[in-house]
KOLRO-545176 format. One record per residue: x negated, y, z negated of N, C-alpha, C in turn; residue number from 0. Coordinates in nm, 2 decimals. Atoms other than C-alpha are relative to their C-alpha. Example, Ala and Ser with C-alpha at 12.3 -4.5 7.8 and 13.67 -1.06 7.14 Angstrom:
# residues 2
-0.09_-0.12_0.00_-1.23_-0.45_-0.78_-0.09_0.12_0.00_0
0.09_-0.11_0.00_-1.37_-0.11_-0.71_0.08_0.11_-0.08_1
This chain:
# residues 273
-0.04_0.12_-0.08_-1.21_2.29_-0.33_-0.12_-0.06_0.07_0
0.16_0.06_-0.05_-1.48_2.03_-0.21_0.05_0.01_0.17_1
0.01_-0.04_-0.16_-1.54_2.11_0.16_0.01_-0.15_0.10_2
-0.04_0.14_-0.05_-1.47_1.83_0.39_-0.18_-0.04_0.06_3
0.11_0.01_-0.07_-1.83_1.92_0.62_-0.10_-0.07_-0.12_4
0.11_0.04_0.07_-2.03_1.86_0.29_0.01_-0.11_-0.03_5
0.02_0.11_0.01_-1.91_1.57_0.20_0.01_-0.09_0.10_6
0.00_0.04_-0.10_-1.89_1.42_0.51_-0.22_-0.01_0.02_7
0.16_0.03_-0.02_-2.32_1.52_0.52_-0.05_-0.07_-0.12_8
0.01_0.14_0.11_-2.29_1.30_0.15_0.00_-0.09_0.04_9
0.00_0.19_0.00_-2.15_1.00_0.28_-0.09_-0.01_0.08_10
0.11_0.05_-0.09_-2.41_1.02_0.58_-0.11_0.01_-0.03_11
0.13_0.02_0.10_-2.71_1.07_0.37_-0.02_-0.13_-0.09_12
0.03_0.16_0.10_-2.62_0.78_0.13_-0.04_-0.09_0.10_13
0.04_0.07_-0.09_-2.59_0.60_0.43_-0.14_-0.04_0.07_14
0.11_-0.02_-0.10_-2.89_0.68_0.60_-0.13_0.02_-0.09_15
0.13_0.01_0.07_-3.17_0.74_0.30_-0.04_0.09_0.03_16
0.09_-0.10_-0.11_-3.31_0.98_0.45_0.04_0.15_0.09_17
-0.07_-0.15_-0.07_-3.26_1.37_0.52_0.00_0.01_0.15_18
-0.02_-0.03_-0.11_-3.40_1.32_0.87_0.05_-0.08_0.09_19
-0.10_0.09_-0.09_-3.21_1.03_1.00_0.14_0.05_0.00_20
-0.14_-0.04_0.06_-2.88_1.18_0.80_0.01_0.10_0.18_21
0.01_-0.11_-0.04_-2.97_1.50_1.01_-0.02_-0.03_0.20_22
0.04_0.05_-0.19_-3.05_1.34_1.39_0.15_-0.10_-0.02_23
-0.11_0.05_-0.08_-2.70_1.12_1.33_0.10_0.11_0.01_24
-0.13_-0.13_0.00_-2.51_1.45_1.23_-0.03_0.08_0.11_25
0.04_-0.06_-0.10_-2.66_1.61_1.51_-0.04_0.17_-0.08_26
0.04_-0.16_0.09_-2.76_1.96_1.27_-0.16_-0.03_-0.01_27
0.11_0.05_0.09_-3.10_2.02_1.11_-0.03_-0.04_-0.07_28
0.04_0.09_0.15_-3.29_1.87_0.83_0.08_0.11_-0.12_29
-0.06_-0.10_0.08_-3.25_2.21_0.67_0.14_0.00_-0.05_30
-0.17_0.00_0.01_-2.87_2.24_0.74_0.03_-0.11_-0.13_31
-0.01_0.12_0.10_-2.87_1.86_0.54_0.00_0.05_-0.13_32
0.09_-0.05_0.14_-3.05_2.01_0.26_0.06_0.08_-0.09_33
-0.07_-0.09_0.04_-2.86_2.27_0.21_0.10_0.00_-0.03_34
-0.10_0.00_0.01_-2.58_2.14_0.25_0.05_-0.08_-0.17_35
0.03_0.09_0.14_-2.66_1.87_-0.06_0.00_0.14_-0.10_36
0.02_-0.11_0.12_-2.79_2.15_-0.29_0.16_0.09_0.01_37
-0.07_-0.07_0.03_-2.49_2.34_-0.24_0.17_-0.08_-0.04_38
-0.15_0.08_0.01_-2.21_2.06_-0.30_-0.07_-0.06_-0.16_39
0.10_0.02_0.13_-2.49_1.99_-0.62_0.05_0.12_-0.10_40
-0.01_-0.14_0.10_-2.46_2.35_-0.74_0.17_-0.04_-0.05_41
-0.15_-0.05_0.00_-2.05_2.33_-0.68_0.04_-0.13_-0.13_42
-0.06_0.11_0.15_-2.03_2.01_-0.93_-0.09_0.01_-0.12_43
0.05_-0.04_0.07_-2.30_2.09_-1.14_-0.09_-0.11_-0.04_44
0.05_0.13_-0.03_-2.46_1.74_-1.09_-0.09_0.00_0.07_45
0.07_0.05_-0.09_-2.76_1.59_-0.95_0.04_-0.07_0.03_46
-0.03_0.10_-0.07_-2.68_1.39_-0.69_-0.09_-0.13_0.02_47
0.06_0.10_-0.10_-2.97_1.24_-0.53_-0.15_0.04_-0.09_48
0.16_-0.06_0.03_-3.33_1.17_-0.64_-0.11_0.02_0.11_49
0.09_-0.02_-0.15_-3.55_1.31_-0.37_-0.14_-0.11_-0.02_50
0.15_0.05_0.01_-3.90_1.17_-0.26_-0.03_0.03_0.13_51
0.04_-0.04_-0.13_-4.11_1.27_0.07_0.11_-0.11_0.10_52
-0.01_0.05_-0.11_-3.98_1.00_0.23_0.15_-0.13_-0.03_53
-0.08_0.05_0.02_-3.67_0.86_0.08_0.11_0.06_-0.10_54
-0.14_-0.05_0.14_-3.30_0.99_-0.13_0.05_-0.13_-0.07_55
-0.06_0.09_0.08_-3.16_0.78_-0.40_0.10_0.02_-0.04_56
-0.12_-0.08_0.10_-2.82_0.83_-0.58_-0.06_-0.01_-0.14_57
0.03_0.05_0.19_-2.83_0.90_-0.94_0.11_-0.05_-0.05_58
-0.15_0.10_0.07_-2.56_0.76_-1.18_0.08_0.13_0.05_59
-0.08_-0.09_-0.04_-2.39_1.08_-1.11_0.05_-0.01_0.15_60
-0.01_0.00_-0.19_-2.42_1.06_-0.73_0.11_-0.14_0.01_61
-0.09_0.11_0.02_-2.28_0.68_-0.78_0.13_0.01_-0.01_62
-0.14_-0.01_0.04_-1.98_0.78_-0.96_0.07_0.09_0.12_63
-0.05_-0.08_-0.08_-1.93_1.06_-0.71_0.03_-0.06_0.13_64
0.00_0.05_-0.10_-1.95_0.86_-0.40_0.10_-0.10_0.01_65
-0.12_0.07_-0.02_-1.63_0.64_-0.45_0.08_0.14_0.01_66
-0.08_-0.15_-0.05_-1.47_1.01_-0.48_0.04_0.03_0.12_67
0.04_-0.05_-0.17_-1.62_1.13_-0.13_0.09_-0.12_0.10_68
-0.05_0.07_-0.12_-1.50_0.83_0.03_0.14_-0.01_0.00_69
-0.10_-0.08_0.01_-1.18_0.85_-0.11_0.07_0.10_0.07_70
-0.04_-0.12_0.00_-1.11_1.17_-0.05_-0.03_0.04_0.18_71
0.03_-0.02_-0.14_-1.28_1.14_0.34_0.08_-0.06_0.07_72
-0.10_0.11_-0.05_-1.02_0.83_0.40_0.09_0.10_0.02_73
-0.11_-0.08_0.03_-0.73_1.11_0.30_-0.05_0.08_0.11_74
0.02_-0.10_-0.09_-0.90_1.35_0.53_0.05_-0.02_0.16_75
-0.02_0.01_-0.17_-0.90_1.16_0.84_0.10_-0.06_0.02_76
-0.11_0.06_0.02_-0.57_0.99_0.76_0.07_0.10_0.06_77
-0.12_-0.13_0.00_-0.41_1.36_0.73_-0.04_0.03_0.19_78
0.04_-0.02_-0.14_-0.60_1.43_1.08_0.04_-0.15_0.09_79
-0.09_0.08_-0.08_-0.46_1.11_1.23_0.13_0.02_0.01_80
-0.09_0.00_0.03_-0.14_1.20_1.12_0.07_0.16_0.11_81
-0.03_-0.13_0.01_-0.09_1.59_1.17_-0.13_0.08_0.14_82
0.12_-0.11_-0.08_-0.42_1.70_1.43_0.15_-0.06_0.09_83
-0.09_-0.03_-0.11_-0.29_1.80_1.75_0.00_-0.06_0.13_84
0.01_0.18_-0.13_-0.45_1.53_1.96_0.01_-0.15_-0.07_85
-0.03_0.12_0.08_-0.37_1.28_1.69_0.07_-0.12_0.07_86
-0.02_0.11_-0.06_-0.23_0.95_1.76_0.19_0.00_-0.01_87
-0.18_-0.01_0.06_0.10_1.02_1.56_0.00_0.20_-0.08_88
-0.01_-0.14_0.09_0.18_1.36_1.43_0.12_0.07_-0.02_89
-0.06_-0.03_0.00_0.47_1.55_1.31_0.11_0.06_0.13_90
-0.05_0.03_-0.10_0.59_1.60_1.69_0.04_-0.10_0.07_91
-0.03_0.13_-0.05_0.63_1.27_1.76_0.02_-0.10_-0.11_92
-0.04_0.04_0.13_0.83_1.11_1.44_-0.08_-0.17_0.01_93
0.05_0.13_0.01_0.66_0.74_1.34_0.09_-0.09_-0.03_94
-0.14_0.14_0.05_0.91_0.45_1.35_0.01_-0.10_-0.05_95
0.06_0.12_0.07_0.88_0.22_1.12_0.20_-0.11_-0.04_96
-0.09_0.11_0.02_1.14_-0.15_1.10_-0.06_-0.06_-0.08_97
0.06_0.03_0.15_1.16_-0.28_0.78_0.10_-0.12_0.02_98
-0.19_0.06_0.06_1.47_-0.55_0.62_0.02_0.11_-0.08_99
-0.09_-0.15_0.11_1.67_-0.35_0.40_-0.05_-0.01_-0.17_100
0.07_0.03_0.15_1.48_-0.48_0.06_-0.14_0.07_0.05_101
0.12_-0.08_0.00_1.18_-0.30_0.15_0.00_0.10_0.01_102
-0.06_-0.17_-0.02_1.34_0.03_0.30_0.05_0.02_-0.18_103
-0.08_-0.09_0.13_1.49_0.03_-0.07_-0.13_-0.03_-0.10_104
0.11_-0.02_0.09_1.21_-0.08_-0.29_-0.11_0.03_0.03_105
0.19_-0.01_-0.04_0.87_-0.02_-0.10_0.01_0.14_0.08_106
0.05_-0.15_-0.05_0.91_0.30_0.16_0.03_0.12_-0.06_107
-0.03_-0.12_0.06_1.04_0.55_-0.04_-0.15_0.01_-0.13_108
0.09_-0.02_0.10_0.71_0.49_-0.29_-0.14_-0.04_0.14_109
0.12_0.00_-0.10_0.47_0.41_0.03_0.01_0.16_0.08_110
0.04_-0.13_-0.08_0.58_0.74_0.22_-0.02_0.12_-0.10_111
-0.01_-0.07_0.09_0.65_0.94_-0.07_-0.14_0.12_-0.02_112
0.07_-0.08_0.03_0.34_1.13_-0.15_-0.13_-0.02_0.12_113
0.08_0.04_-0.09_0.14_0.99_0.16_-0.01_0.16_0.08_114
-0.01_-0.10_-0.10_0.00_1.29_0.38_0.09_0.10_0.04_115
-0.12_-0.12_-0.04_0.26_1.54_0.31_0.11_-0.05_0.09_116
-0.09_0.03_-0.14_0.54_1.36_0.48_0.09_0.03_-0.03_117
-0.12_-0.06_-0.04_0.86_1.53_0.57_0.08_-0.08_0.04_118
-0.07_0.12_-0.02_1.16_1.36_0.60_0.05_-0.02_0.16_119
-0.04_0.08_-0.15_1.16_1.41_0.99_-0.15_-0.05_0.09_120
0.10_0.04_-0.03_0.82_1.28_0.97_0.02_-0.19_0.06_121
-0.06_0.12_-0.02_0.94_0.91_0.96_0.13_-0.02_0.08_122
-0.15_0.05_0.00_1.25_0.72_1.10_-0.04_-0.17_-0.04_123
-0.02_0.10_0.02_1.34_0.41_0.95_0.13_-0.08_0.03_124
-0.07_0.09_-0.10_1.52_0.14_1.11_0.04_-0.15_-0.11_125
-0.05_0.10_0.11_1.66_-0.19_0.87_0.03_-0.08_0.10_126
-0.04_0.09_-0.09_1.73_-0.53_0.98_0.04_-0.10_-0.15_127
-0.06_0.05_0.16_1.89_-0.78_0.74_-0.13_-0.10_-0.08_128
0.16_0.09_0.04_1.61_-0.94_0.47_0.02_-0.17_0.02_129
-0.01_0.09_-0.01_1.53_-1.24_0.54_-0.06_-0.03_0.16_130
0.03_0.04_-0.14_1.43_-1.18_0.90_-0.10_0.10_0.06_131
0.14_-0.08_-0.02_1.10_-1.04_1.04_0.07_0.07_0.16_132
-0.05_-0.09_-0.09_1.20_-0.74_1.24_-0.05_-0.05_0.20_133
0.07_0.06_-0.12_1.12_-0.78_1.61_-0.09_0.10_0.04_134
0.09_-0.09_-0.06_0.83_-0.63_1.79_-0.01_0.12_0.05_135
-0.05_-0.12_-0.07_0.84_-0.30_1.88_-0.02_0.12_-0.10_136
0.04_-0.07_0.15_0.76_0.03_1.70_-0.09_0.05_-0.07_137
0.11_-0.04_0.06_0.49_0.19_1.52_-0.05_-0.10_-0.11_138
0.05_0.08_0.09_0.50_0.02_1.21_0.15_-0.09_-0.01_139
-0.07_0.08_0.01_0.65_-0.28_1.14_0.01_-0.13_-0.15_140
0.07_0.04_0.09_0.70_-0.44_0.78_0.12_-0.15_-0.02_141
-0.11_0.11_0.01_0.86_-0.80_0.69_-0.09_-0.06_-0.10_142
0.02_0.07_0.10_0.87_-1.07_0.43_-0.01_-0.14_0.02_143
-0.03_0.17_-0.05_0.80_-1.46_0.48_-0.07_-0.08_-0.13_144
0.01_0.10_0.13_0.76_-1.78_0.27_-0.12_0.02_-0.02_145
0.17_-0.08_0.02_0.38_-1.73_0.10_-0.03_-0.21_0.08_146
0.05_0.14_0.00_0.17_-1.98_0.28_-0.13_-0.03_-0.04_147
0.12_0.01_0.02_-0.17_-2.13_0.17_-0.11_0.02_0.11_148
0.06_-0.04_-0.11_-0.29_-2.10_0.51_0.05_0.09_0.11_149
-0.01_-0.12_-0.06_-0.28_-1.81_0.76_-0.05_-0.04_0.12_150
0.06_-0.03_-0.10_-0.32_-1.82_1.14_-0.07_0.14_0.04_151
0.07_-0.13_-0.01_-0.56_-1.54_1.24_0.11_0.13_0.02_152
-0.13_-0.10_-0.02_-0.27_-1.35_1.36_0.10_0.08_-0.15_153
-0.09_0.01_0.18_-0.05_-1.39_1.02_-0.11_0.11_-0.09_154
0.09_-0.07_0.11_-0.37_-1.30_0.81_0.00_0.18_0.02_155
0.01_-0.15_-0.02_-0.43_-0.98_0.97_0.08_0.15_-0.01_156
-0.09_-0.05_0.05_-0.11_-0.88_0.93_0.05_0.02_-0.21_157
-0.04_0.02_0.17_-0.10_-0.95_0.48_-0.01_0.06_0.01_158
0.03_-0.10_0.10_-0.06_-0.68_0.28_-0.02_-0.09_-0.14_159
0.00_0.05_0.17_0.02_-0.88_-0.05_0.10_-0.14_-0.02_160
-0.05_0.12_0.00_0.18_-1.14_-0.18_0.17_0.08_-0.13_161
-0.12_-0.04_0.09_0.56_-1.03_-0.38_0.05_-0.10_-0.08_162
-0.08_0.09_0.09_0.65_-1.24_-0.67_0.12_0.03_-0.05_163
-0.14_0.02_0.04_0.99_-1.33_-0.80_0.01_0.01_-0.18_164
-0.01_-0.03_0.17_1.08_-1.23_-1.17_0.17_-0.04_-0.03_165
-0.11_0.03_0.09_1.37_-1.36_-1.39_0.01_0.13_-0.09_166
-0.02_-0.12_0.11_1.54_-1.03_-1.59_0.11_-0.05_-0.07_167
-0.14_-0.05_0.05_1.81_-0.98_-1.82_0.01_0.10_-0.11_168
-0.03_-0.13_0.12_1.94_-0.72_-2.09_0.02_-0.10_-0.14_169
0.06_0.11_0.11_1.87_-1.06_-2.34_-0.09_-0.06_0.03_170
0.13_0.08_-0.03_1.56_-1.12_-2.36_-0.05_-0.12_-0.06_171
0.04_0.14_0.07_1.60_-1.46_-2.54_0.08_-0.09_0.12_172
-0.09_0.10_-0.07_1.86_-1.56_-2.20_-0.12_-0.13_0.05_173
0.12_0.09_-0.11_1.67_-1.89_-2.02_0.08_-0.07_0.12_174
-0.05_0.01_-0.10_1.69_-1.91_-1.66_0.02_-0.09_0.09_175
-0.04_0.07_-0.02_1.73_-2.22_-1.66_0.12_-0.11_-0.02_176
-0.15_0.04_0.08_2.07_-2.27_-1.82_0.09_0.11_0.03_177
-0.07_-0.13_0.03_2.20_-1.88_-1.79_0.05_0.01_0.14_178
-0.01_0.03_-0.19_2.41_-1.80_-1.50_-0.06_0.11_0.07_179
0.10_-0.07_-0.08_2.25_-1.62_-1.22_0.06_0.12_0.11_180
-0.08_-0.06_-0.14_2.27_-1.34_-0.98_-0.15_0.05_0.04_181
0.09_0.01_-0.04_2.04_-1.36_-0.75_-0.04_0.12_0.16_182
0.06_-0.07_-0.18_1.85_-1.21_-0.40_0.06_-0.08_0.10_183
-0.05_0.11_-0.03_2.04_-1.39_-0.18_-0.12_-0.08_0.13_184
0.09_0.11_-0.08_1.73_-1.50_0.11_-0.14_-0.10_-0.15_185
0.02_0.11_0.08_1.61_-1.68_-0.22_0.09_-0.14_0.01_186
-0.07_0.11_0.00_1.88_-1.94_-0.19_-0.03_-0.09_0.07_187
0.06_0.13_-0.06_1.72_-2.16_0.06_-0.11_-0.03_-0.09_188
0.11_0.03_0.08_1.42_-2.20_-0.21_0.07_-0.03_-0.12_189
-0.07_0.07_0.16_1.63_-2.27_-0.56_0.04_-0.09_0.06_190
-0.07_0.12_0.00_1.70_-2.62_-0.62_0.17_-0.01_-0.02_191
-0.17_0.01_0.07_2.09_-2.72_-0.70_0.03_0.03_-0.12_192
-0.08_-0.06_0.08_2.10_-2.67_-1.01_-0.08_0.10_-0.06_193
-0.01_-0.14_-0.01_1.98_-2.32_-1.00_0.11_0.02_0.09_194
-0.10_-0.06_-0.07_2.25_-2.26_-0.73_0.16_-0.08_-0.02_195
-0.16_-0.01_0.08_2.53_-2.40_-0.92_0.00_0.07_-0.10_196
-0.04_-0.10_0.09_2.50_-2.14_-1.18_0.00_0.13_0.05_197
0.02_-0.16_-0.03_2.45_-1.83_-0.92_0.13_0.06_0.00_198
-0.12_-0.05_0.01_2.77_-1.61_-1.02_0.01_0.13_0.13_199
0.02_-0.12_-0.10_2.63_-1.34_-0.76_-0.11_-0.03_0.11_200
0.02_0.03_-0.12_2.48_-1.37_-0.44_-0.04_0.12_0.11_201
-0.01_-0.03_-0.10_2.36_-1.09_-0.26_-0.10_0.10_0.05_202
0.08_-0.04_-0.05_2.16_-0.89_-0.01_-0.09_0.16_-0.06_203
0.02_-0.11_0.06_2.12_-0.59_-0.22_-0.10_-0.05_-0.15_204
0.06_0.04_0.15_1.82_-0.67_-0.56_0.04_0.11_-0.07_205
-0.10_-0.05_0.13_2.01_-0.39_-0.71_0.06_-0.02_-0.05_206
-0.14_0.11_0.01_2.33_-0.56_-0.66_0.01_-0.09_-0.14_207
0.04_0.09_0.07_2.16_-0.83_-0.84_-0.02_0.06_-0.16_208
0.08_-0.01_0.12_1.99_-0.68_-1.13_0.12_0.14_-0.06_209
-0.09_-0.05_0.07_2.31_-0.45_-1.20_0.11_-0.09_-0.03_210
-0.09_0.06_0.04_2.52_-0.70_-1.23_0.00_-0.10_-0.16_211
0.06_0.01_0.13_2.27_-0.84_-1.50_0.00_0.07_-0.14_212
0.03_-0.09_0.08_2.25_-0.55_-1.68_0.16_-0.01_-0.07_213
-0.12_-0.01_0.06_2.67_-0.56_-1.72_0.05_-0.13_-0.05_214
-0.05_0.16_0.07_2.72_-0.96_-1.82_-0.11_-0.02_-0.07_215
0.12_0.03_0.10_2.58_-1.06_-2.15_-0.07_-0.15_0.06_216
0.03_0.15_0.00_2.34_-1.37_-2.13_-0.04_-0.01_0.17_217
0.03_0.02_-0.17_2.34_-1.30_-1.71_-0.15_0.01_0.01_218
0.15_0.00_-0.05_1.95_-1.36_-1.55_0.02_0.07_0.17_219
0.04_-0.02_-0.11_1.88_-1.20_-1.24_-0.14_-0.02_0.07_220
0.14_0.04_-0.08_1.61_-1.34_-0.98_-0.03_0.08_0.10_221
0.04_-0.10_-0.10_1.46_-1.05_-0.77_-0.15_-0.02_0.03_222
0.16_-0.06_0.00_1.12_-0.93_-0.63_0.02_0.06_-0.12_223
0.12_-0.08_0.14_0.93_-0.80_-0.90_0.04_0.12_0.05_224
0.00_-0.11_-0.05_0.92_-0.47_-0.72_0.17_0.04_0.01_225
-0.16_-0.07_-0.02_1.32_-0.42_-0.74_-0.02_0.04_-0.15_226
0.01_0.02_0.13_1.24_-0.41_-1.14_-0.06_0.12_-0.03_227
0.11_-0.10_0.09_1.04_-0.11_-1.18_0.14_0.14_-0.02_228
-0.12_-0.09_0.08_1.25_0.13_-1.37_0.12_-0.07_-0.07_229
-0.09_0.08_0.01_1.47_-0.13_-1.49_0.02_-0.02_-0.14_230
-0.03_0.05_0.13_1.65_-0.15_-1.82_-0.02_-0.12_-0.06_231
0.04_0.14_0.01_1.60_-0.53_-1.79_-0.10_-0.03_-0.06_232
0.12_0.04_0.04_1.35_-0.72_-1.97_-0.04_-0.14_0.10_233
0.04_0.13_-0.08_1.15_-0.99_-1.76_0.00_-0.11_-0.08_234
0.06_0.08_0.02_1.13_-1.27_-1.85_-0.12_-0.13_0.04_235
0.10_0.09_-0.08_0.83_-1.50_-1.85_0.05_-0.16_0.06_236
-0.05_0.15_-0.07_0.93_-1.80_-1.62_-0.11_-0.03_0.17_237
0.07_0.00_-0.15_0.68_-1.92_-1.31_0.10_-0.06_0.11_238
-0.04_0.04_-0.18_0.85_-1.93_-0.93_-0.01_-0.01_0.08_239
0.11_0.00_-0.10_0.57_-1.98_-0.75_0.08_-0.07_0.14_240
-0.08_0.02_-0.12_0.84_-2.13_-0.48_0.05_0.10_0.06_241
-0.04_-0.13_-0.05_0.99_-1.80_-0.43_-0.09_0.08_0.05_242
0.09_-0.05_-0.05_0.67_-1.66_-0.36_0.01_0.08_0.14_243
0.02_-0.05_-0.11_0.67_-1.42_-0.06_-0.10_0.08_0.08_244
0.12_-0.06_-0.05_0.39_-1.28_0.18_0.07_0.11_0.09_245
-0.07_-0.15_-0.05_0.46_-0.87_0.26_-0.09_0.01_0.14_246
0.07_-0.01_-0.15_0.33_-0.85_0.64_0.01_0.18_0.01_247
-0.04_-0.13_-0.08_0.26_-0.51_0.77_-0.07_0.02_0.14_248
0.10_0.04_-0.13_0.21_-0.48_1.16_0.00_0.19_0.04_249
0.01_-0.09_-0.05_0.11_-0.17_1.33_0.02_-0.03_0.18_250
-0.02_-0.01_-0.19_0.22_-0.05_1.74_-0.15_0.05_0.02_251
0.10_-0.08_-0.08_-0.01_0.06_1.98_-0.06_0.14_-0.09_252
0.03_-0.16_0.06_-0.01_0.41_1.86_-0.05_0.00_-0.14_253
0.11_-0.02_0.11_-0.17_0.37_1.52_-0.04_-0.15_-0.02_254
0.14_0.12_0.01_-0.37_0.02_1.55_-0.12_0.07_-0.01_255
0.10_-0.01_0.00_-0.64_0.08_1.42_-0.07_0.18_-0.07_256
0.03_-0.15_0.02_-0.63_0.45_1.31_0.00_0.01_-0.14_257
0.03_-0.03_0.11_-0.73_0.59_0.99_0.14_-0.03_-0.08_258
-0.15_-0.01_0.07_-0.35_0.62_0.88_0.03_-0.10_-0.01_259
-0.06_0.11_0.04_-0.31_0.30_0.95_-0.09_-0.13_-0.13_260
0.07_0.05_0.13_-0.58_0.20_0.70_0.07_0.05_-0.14_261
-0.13_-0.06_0.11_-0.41_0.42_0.47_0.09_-0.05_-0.07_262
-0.14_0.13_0.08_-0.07_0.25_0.44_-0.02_-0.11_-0.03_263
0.00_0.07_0.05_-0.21_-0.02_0.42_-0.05_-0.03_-0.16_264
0.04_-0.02_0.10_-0.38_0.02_0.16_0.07_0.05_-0.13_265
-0.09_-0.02_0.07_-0.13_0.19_-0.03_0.12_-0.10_-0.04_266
-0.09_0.10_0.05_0.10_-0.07_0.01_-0.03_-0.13_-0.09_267
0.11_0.07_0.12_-0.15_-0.31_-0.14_0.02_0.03_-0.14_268
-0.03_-0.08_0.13_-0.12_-0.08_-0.46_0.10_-0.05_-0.05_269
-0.18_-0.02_0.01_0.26_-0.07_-0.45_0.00_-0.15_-0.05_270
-0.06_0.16_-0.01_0.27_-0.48_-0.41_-0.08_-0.02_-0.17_271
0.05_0.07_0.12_0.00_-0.52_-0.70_0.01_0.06_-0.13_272
């Protein structure tokens, strides 16, 4: 197992060029540095670095390895934000996250899921109906709004991604712009009339939606994309760049700013793209 201390004296060597700068910010000796390289070198079997009196290089090896290290050092201090005992959040004190109810069903069970060993009285999750950005309060906080082309600083900070809208059905020759519909229902203020004179279904549930497709021949369902994954349905290509939605995620007090909360975000990024 790669040791956390050595790679930790990796990323600070790339950084720093130099065994004795590495070695005066880690507060250790040069030696300690030295040693610690040669022995995280032996453990991969890899040169890392090309020495010289007065400067280290990576090699292609060291390169490839150093998206690893950081990786893997993000995960480190994530799990220690999470779980240390002066941490910010940690298994004694559950993290409360307010979602709408389309996100609790398609996004946190695949955002918490393998995140930092989390237990299910690691979280609590809290729902509000979609369509409406939860209110303030909370550890984490996640909501959906119309996509806009521009961002007040505030807005921006909060993106994760952007969720596009997909047309499915169980015929993949139906067109969703003749077929009747069953839709998401905070899509309805965005379809014109005659998309919402053919919607036969209506409702707050994108499962709702996309099973109801699956049992009427010729039916289209309009969801997030992200209610689709596992879905017997075939997509269809149709653009609804009006439906377009921007996934906000806000962080409380208690993890602003903390490794964990780089984390989820970042994970949910994944999830969205």
């Amino acid at each position: 197992m790669l040791d956390d201390s050595r790679l930790r004296f990796f990323s600070v060597l790339v950084e720093e060029g130099s065994f004795t700068r590495a070695a005066r910010r880690l507060g250790v000796s040069q030696p300690a540095v030295s040693q610690s390289i040669s022995d995280l070198e032996k453990q991969l079997g890899v040169k890392l670095f090309e020495r010289t009196r007065q400067h280290v290089a990576l090699t292609r090896e060291g390169e490839t390895f150093r998206s690893y290290a950081s990786e893997i050092l993000k995960w480190y201090d994530a799990a220690g934000a999470m779980f240390a005992l002066d941490g910010k959040a940690t298994i004694h004190r559950p993290v409360s996250v307010r979602c709408p109810a389309f996100i609790a069903e398609a996004v946190i069970p695949e955002l918490l899921s393998d995140s930092l060993g989390i237990t299910a009285d690691t979280f609590t999750v809290r729902t509000v109906p979609d369509g409406e950005a939860p209110p303030s309060g909370g550890d984490i906080t996640l909501f959906m709004a119309p996509r806009k082309e521009t961002l007040e600083i505030e807005e921006a900070s909060t993106l994760a991604g952007t969720v596009e809208a997909a047309a499915a059905s169980r015929d993949a020759s139906a067109e969703p712009s003749f077929a009747p519909l069953s839709i998401w229902r905070p899509y309805e203020k965005y379809l014109g009339a005659d998309y919402l004179s053919r919607v036969s279904l209506s409702s707050d549930s994108p499962s709702a939606a996309i099973r109801a497709a699956a049992r009427v021949p010729g039916m289209v369902c309009i969801v997030p994309h992200l209610s689709l994954r596992g879905s017997t349905l075939t997509i269809i290509p149709h653009p609804m760049p009006r439906l377009q939605q921007d996934m906000h995620i806000r962080f409380g007090e208690r993890l602003d700013r903390t490794d964990l909360a780089a984390v989820l975000k970042r994970k949910l990024l994944s999830i969205i793209t």
